[in-house]
LODREN-795990 format. One record per residue: x, z, y of N, C-alpha, C, O, CB in turn; residue in one letter. Coordinates in steps of 0.1 Angstrom, whole numbers, plus 5000, padded with zeros to 4 digits. Glycine has a CB too. Layout:
<sites>
<site <X,Z,Y>,<X,Z,Y>,<X,Z,Y>,<X,Z,Y>,<X,Z,Y>,A> ...
</sites>
This chain:
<sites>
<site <9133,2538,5773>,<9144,2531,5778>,<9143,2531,5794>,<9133,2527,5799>,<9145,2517,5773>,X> <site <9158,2537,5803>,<9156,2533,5815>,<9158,2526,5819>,<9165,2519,5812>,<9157,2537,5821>,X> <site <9157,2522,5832>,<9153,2511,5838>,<9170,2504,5845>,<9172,2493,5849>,<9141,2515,5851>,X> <site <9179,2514,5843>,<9192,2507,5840>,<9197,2503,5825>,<9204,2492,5823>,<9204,2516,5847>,X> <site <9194,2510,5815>,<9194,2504,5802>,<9187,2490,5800>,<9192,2484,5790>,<9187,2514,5792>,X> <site <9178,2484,5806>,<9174,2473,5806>,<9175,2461,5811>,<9171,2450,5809>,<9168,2474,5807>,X> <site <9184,2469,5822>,<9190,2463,5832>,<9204,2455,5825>,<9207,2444,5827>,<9192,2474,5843>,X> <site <9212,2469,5815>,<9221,2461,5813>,<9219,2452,5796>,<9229,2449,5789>,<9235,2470,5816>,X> <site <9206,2450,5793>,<9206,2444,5780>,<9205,2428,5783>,<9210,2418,5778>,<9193,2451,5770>,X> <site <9193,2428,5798>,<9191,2418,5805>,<9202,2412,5807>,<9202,2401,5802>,<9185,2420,5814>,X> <site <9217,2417,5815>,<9225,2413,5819>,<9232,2403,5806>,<9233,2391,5803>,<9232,2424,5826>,X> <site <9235,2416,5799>,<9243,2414,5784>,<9235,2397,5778>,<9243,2388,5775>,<9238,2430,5771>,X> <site <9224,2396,5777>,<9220,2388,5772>,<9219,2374,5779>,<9217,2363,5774>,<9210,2393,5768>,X> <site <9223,2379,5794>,<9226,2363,5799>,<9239,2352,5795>,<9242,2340,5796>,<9227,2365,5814>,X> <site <9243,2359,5792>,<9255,2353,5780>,<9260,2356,5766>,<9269,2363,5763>,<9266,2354,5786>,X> <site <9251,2349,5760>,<9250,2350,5744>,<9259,2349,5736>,<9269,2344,5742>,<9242,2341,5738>,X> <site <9262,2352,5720>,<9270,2346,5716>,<9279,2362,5709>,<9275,2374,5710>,<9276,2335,5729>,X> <site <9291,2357,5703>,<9297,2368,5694>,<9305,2377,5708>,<9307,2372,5719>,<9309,2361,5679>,X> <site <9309,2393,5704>,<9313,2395,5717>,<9328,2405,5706>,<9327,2412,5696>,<9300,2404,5731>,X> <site <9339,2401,5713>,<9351,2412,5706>,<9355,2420,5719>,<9363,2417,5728>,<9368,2404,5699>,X> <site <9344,2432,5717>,<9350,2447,5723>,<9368,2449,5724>,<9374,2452,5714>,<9344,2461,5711>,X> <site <9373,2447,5736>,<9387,2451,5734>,<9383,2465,5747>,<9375,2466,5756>,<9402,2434,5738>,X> <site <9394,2474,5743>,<9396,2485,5750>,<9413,2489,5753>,<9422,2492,5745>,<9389,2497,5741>,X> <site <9414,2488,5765>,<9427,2489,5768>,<9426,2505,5773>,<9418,2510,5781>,<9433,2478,5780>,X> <site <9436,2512,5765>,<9438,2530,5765>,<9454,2528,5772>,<9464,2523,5768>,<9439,2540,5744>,X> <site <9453,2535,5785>,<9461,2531,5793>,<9471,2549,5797>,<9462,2557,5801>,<9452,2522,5806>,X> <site <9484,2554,5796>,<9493,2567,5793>,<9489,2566,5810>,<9491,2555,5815>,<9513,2567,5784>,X> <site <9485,2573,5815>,<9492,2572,5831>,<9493,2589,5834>,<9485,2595,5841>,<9480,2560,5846>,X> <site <9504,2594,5828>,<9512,2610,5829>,<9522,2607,5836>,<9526,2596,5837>,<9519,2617,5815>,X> <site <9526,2616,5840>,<9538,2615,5845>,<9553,2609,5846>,<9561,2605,5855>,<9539,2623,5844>,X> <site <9554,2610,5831>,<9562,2603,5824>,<9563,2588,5830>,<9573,2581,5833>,<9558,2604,5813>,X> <site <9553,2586,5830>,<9551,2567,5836>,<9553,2567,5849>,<9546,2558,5854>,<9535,2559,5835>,X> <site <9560,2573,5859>,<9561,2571,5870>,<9575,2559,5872>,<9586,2559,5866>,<9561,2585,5877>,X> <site <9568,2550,5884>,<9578,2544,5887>,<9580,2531,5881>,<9569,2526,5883>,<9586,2551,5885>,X> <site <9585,2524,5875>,<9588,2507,5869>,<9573,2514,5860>,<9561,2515,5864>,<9610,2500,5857>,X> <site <9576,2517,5852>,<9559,2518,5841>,<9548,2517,5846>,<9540,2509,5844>,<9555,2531,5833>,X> <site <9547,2525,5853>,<9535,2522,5855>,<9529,2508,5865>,<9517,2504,5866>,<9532,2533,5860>,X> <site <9545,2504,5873>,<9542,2495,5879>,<9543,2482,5871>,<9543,2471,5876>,<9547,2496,5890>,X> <site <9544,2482,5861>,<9544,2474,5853>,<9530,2473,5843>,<9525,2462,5839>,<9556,2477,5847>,X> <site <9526,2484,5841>,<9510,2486,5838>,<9497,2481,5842>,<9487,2478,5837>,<9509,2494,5839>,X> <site <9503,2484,5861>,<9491,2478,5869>,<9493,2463,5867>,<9483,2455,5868>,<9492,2483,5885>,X> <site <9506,2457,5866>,<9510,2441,5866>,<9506,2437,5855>,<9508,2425,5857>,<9525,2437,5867>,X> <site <9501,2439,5843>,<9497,2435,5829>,<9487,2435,5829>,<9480,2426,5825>,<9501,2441,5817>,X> <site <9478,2449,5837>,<9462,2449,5834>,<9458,2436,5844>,<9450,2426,5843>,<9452,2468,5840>,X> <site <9466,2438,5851>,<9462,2421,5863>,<9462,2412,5857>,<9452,2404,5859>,<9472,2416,5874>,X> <site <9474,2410,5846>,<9476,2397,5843>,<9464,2391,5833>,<9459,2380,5831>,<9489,2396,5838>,X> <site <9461,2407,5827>,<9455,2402,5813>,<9434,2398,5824>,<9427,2388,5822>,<9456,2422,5793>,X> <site <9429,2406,5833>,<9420,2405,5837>,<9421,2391,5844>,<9410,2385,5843>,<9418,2415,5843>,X> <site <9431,2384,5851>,<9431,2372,5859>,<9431,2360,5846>,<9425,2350,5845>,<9445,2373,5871>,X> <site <9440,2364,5836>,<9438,2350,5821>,<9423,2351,5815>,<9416,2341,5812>,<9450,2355,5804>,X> <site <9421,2364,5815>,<9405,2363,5808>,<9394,2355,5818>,<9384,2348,5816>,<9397,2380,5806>,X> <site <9400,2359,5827>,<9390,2350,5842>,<9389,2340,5845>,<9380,2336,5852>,<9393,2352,5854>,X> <site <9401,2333,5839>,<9406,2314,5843>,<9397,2308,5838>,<9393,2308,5826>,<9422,2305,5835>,X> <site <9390,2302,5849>,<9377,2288,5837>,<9388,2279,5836>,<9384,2267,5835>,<9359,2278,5847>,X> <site <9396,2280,5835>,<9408,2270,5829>,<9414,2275,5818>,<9422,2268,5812>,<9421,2267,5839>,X> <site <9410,2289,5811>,<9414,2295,5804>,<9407,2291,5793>,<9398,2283,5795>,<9413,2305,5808>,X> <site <9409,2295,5777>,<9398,2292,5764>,<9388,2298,5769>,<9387,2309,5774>,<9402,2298,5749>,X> <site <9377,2287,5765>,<9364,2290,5767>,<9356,2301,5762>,<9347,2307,5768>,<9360,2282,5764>,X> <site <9360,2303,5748>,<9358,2304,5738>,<9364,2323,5740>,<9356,2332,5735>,<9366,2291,5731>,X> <site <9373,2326,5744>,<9382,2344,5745>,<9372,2343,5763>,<9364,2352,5766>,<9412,2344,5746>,X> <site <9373,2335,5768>,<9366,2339,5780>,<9349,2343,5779>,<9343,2350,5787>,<9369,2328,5790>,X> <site <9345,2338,5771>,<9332,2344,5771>,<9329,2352,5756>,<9318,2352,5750>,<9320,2332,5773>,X> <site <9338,2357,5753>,<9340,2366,5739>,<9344,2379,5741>,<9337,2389,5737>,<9350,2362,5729>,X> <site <9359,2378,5749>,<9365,2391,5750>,<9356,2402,5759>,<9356,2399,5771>,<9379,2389,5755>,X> <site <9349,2414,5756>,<9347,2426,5767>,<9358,2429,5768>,<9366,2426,5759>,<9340,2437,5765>,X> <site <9362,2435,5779>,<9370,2441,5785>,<9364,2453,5788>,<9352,2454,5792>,<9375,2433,5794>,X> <site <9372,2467,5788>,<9372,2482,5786>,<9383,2490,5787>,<9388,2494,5777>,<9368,2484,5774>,X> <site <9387,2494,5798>,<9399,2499,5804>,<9398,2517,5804>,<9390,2521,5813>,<9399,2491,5819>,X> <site <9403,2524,5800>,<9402,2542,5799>,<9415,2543,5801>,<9422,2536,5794>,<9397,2551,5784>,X> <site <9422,2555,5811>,<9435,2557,5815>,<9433,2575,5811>,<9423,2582,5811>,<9439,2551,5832>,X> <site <9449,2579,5807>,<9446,2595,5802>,<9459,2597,5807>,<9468,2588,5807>,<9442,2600,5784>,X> <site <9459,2612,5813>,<9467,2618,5816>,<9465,2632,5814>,<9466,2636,5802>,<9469,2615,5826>,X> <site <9463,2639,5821>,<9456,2653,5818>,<9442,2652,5814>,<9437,2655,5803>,<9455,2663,5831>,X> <site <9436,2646,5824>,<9425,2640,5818>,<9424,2628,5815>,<9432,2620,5819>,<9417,2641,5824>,X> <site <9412,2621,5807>,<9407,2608,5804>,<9392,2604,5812>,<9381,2608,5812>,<9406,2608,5788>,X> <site <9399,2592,5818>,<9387,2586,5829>,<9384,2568,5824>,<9392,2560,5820>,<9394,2586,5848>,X> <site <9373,2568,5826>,<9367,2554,5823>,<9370,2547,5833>,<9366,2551,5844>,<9352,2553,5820>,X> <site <9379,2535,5834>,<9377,2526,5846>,<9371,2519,5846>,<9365,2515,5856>,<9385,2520,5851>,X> <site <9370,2514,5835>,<9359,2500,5837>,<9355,2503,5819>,<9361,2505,5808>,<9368,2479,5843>,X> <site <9337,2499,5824>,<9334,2500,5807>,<9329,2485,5801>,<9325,2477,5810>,<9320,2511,5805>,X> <site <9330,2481,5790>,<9329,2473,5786>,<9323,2461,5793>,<9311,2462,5794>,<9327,2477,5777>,X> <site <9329,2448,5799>,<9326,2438,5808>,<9329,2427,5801>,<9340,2427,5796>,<9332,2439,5819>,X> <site <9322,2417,5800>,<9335,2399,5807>,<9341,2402,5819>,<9336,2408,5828>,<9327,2381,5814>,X> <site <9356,2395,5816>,<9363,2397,5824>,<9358,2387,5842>,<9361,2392,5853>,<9377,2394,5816>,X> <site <9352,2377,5840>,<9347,2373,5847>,<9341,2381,5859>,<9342,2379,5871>,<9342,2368,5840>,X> <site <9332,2390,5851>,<9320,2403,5855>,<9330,2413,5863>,<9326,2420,5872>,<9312,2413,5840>,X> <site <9342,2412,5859>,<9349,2429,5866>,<9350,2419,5881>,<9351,2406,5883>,<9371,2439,5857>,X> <site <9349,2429,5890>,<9351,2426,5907>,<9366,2433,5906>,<9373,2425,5900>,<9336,2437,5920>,X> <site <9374,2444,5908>,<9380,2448,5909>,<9387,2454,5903>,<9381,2461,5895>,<9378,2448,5914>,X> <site <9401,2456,5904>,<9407,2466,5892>,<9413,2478,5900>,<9415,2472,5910>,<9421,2459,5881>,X> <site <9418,2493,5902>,<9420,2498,5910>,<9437,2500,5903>,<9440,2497,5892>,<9407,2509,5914>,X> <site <9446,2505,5911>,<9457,2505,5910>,<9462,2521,5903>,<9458,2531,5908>,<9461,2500,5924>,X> <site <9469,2521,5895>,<9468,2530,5886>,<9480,2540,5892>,<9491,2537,5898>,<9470,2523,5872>,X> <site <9476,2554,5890>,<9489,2563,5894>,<9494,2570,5885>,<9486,2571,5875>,<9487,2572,5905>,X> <site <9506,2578,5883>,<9513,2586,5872>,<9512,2600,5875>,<9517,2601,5886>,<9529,2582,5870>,X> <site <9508,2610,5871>,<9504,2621,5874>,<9504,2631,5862>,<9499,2626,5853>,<9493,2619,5879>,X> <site <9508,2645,5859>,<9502,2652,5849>,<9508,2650,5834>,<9518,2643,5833>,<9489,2650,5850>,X> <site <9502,2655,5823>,<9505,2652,5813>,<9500,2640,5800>,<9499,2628,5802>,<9503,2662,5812>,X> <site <9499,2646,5790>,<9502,2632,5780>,<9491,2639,5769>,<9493,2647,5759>,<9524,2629,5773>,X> <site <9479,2634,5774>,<9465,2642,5769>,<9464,2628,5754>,<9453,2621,5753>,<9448,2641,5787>,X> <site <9474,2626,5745>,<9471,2614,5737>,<9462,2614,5728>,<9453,2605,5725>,<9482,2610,5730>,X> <site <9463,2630,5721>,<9451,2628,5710>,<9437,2628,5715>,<9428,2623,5708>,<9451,2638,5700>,X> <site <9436,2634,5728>,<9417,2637,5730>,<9415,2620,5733>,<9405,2614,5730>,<9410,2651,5748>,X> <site <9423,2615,5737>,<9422,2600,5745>,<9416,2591,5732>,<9405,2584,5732>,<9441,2592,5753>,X> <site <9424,2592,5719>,<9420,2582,5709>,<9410,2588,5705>,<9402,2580,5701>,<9429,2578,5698>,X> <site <9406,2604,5703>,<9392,2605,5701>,<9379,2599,5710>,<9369,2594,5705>,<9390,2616,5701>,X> <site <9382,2601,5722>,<9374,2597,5737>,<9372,2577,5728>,<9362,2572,5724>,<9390,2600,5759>,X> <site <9383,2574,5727>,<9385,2561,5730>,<9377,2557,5717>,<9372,2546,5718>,<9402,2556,5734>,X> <site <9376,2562,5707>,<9370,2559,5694>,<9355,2563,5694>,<9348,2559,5685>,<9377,2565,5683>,X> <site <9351,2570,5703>,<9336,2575,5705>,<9331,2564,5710>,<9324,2557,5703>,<9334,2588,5714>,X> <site <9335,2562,5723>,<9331,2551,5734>,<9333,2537,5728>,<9324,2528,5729>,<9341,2552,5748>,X> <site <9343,2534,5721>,<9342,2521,5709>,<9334,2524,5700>,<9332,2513,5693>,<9354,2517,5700>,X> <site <9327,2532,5696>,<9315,2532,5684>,<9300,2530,5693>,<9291,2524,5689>,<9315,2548,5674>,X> <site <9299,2539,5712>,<9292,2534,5715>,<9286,2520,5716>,<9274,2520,5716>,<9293,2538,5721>,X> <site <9293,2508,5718>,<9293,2499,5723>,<9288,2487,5711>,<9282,2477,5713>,<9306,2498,5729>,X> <site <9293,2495,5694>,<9285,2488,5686>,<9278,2492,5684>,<9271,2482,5684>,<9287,2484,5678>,X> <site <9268,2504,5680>,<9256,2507,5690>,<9246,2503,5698>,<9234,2504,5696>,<9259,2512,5696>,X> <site <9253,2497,5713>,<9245,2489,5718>,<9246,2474,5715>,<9238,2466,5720>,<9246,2491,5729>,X> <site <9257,2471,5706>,<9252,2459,5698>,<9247,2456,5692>,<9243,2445,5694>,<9254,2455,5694>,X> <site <9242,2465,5679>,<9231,2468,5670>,<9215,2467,5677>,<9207,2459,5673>,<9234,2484,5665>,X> <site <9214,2475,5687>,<9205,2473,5695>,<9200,2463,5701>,<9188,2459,5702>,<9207,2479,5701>,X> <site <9210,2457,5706>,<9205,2438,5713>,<9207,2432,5702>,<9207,2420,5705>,<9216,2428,5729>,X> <site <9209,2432,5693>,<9209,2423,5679>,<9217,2416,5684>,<9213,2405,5685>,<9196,2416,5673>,X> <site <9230,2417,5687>,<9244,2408,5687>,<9254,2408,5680>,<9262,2417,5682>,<9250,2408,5696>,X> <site <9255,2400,5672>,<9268,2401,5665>,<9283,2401,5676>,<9284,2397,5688>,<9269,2388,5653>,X> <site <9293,2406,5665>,<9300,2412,5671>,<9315,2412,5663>,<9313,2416,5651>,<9294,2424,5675>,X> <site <9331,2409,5665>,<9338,2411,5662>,<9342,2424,5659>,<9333,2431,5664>,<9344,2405,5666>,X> <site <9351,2430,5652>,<9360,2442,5650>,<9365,2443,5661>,<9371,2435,5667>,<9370,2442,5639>,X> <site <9361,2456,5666>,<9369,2464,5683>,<9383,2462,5678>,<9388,2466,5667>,<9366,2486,5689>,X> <site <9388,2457,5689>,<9402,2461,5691>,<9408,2478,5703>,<9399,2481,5712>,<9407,2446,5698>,X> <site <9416,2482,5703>,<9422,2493,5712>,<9435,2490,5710>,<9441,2490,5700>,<9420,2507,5709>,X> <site <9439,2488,5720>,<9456,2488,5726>,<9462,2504,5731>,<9463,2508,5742>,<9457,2478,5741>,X> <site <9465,2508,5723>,<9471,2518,5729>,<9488,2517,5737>,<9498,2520,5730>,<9469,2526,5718>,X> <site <9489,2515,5750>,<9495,2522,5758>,<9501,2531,5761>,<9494,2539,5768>,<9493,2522,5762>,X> <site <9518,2537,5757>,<9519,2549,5761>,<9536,2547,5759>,<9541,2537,5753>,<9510,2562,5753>,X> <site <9542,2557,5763>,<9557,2555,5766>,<9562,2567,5758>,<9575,2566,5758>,<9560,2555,5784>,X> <site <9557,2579,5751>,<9557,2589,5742>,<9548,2593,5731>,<9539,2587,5726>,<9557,2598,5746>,X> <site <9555,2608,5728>,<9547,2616,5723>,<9537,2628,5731>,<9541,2636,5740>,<9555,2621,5715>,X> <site <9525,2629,5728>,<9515,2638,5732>,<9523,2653,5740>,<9534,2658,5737>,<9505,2642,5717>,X> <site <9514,2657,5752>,<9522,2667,5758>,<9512,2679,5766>,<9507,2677,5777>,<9533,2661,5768>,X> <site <9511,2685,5761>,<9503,2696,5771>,<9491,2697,5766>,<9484,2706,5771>,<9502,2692,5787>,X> <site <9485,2689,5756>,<9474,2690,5750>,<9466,2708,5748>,<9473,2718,5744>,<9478,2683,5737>,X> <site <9455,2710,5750>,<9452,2724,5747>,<9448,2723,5729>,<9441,2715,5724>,<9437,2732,5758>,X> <site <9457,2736,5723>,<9456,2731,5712>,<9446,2738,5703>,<9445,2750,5704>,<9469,2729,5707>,X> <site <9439,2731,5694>,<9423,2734,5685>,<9412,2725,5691>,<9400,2727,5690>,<9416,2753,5687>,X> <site <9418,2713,5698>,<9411,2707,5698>,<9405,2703,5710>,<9402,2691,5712>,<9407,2711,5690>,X> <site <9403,2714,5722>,<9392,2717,5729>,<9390,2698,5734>,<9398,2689,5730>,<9396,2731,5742>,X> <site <9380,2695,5740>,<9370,2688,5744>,<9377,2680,5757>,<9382,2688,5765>,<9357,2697,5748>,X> <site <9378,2671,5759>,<9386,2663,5770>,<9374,2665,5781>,<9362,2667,5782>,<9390,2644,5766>,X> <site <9386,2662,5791>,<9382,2665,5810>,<9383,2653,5814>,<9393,2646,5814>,<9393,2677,5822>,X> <site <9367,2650,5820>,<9365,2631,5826>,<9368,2639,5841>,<9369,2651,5846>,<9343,2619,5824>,X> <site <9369,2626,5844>,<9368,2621,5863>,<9366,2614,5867>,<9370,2604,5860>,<9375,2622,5871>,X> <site <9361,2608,5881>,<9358,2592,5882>,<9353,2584,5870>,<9347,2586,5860>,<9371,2584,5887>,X> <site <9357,2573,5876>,<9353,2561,5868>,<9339,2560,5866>,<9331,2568,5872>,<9359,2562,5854>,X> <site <9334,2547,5855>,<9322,2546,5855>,<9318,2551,5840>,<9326,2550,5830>,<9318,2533,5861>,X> <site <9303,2555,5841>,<9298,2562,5830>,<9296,2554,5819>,<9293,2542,5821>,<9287,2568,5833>,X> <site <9297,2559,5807>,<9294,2546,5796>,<9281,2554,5787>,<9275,2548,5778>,<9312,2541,5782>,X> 
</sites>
């Protein structure tokens, strides 16, 4: 185990208790340019600033992870599984490219099985993941047989 794997079990474990993995899968293609997407960035705000309220349920505020992946041509991790408390910043989303949908719910179902995984591991129970999927169509430009999705940025899970 390395010494950031321990780092984040330590973290994880400073706040105990059941945790519901939510993953917001976010379209940002081309398609979404304009009111959508600016309406996208205004929801991921809203929903990160309600998870955040210590005026908020106590109870969704120290439950819900929060897990944000945006896909377009490619699929990038913005934030991997957090309390919303824990996220510092959200970065402002842009519309670009195509409509990469199916590698994204594969991407997005890998990275949700990681996470119970590392729940199994810290011996935490844990609700049923949720995924929101986000998108304003149908799939577009995909290379087809399958091939293997193209990361960028974001942080590593």
């Amino acid at each position: 185990m390395t010494g950031s794997e321990l780092e984040k079990i330590v973290q994880f474990q400073a706040t105990p208790g059941q945790r519901l993995p939510c993953r917001l899968l976010l379209d940002t293609s081309g398609s979404m340019s304009g009111d959508r997407i600016r309406e996208v960035n205004d929801g991921i705000k809203l929903v990160h600033a309600t998870l955040s309220d210590p005026d908020f349920d106590s109870v969704a505020r120290d439950t819900v992870e929060l897990a944000i992946m945006t896909f377009d041509s490619q699929i990038t991790l913005i934030q991997d599984f957090a309390l919303a408390k824990d996220i510092a910043d959200l970065p402002t989303l842009t519309a670009q490219n195509q409509t990469f949908l199916g590698q994204a719910l594969i991407e997005a179902l890998d990275c949700t099985e990681q996470r119970k995984q590392f729940y199994r591991q810290v011996g935490s129970p844990h609700f049923r993941p949720l995924i929101f999927l986000l998108s304003d169509g149908m799939p577009e430009g995909e290379p087809p047989g399958g091939s293997g999705p193209t990361r960028h940025g974001g942080a590593s899970h």
